[in-house]
N, C-alpha and C positions, 0 to 999 in steps of 0.2 A: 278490197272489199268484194265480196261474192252476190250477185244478184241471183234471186230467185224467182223465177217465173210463175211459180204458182201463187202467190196473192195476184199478182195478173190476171189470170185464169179465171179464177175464185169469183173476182170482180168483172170480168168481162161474160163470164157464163148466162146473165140475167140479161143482158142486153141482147148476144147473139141466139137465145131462147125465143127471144121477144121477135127478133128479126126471124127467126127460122118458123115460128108462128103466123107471120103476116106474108110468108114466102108460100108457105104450105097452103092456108086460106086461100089466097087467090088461085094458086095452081086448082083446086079439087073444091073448094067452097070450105063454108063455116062449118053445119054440121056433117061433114065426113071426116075435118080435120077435130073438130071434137070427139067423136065416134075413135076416132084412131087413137085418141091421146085416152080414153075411159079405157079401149081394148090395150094399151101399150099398161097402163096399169094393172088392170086388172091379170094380165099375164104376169107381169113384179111380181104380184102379190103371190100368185102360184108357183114362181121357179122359188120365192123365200121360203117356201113351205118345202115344198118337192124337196130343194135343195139342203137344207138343213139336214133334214132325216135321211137323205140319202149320205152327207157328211158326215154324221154321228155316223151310220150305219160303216160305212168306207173304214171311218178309224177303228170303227170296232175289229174289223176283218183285219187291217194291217197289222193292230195288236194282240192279235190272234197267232197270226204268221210269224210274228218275230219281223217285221220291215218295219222300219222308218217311216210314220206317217208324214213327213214332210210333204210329199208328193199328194196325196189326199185332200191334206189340211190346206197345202196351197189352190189346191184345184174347186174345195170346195168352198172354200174362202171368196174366189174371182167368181163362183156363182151368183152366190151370195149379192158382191159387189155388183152385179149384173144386174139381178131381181131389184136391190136398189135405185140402178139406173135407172130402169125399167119403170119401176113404180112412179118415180118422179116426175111430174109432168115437162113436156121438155120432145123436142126431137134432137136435137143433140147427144143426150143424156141416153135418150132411146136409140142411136144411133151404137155410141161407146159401150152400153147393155148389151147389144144384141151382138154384137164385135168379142164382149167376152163369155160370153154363150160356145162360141167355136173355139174347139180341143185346140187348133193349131195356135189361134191367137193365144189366149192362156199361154199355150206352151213359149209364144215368142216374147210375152211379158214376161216368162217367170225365168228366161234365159234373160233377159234383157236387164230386169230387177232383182233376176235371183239371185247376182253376188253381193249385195247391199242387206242382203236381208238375214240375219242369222238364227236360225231356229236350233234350239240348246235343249236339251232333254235328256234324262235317266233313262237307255233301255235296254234289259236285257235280252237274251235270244230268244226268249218265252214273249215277249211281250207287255205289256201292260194289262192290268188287271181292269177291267169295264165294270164300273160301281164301285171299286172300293173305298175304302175311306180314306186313306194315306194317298191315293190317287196310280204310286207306281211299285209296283211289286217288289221291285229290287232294292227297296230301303233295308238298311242292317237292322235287322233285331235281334235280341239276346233271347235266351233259352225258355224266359219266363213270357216273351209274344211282346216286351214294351220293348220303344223305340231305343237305339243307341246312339248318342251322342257321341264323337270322339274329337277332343277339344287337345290342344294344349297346353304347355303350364301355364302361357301367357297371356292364355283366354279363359281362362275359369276366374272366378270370382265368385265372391258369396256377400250376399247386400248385412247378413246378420250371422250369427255364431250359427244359428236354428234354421236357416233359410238355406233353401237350394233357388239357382237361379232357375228353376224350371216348375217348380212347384210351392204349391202352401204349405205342404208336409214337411216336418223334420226330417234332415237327413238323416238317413240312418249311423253315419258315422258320429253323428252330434248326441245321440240317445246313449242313455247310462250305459257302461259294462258290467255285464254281471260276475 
């Protein structure tokens, strides 16, 4: 049987908060250590913003170039995760934020959990298209711009004589010959 440390974690976060609260108060007093915990937020709240739009903006640019935004996605993700900290009230919390704030950490987490993690995606060497509606450029289509399916025989099915499994219209194979 495998144990896992994180409901541990999970459940001890609130107590060692508590303690790292009544450690910090006395070291510096009450309102300095509240003053820090408003400022540790209020910075959250700006690296989630900052961070976001500079994420969107990163993948945009990767799938511009033709790269693999893994690298981006992961990097702006552990912002992200950061600003979260951050915002939380907590010196702990604020301690692991500000830990993944630094390129190097990032980097030692994302070698450290990056073989666990598997990021799957359609791209071509053009990239991905930013707005569209199918989301990746490289879907097959047929000459007329609609999507193509390519099934095999043992995946097709038809629920009625008149029904496509994709649509409310008649298939056109099902419509009179003239």
């Amino acid at each position: 049987m495998r144990f896992s440390f994180l409901p541990v974690i999970v459940l001890m976060m609130p107590i060692l908060e508590i303690a790292g609260f009544i450690i910090v108060g006395k070291a510096i007093g009450l309102w300095l250590t509240l003053a820090l915990i408003v400022f540790t937020s209020f910075l959250g709240l700006l690296i989630l913003r900052l961070g976001g739009l500079s994420m969107v903006r990163n993948l945009q640019d990767a799938g511009r170039a033709g790269r693999q935004p893994a690298d981006e996605l992961v990097n702006g993700a552990m912002r992200v995760i950061a600003g979260i900290l951050l915002f939380l009230p907590g010196f702990i919390t604020d301690i692991i934020g500000l830990l993944l704030l630094s390129p190097a950490i990032r980097r030692f987490f994302w070698k450290t959990f990056g073989p666990r993690v598997v990021v799957a995606g359609s791209f071509r060497q053009s990239g991905f298209e930013a707005g569209a509606q199918s989301g990746f450029r490289n879907e097959p289509r047929d000459a007329g711009g609609s999507k193509v399916v390519d099934l095999g025989e043992e995946e097709f099915h038809r629920d009625g004589p008149n029904n496509s499994p994709w649509s409310n219209k008649p298939d056109d194979r099902d419509l009179p010959k003239p």
